[in-house]
VEXVEXBA-239572 format. One line per field, with one value per residue (C-alpha): x, y, z. Coordinates in steps of 0.001 Angstrom, whole numbers, plus 524288, in hexadecimal, padded with zeros to 5 digits. Example, Ala and Ser with C-alpha at 12.3 -4.5 7.8 and 13.67 -1.06 7.14 Angstrom:
px <- (8300C	83566)
py <- (7EE6C	7FBDC)
pz <- (81E78	81BE4)
REM end
This chain:
px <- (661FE	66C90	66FF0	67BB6	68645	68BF7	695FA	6974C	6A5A2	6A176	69762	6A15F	6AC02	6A0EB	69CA1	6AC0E	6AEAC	6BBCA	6C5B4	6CA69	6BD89	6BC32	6C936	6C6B9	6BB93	6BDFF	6CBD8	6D198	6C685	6C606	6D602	6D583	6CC20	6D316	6E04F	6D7CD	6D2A4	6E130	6E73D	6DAEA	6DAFD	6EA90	6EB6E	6E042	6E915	6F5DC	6EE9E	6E808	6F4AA	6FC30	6F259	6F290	70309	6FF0A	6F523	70022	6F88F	7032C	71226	716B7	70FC9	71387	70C39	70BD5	70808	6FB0C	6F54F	6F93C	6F077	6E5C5	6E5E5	6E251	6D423	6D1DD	6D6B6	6CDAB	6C220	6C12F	6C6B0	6BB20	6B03D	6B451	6B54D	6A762	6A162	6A77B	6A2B3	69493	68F11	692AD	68A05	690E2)
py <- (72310	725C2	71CD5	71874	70E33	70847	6FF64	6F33E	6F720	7047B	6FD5D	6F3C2	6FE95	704F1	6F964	6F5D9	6FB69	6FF3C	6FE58	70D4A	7134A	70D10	710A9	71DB7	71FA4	718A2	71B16	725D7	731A2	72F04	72F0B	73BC9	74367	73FCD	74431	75061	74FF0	74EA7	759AB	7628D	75E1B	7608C	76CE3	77279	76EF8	77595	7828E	781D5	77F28	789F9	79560	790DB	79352	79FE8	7A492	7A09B	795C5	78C0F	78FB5	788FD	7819D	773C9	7677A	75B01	74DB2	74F53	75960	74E4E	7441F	74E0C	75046	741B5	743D0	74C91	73F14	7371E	74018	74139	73416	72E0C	73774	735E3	72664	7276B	72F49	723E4	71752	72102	71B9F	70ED9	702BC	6F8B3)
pz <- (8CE5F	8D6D2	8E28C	8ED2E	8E873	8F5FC	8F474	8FC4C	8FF93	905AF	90D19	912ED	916F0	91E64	92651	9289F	9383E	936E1	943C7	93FC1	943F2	951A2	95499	94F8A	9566C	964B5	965B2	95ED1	95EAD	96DB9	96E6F	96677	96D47	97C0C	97649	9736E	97F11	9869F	97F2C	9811C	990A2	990B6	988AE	99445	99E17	9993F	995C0	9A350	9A99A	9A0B1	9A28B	9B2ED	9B09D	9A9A7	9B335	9BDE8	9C450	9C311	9C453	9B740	9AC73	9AC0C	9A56C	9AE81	9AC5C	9B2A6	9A742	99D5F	9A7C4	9A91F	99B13	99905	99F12	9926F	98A63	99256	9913C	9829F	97F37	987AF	98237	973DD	9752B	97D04	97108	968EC	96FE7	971EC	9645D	964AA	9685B	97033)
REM end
């Protein structure tokens, strides 16, 4: 007969909680995904504002402080809905 051979050792390193995985999960996949979400919001803007210069809707194409502030609302956004989906499964 065949059977499983677990060792105690595997069984251990599975029930160990690691601090690499928390971090992973609450703090850096939610820091990724609003950088994402800034250079998505950010590149919008500057083709926006680069086809309005094209079309002629604006006399010269310049980039101002307030598209890199605006651009932070795409940070927020997906930094807050990636962190939500994180804390969703967890039990307090």
């Amino acid at each position: 007969m065949r059977g499983v051979v677990v060792s105690k050792v595997r069984i251990e390193k599975e029930n160990k909680i690691s601090f690499n995985e928390p971090f992973r999960k609450y703090i850096f996949k939610p820091l990724a995904s609003g950088i994402l979400g800034y250079l998505g919001f950010f590149t919008i803007l500057i083709i926006s504002k680069y086809l309005g210069y094209l079309i002629g809707n604006r006399p010269s194409f310049q980039v101002d402080i307030t598209d890199f502030l605006l651009s932070l609302l795409g940070f927020t956004f997906l930094f807050i809905v990636k962190f939500k989906e994180n804390v969703k499964g967890r039990a307090f």
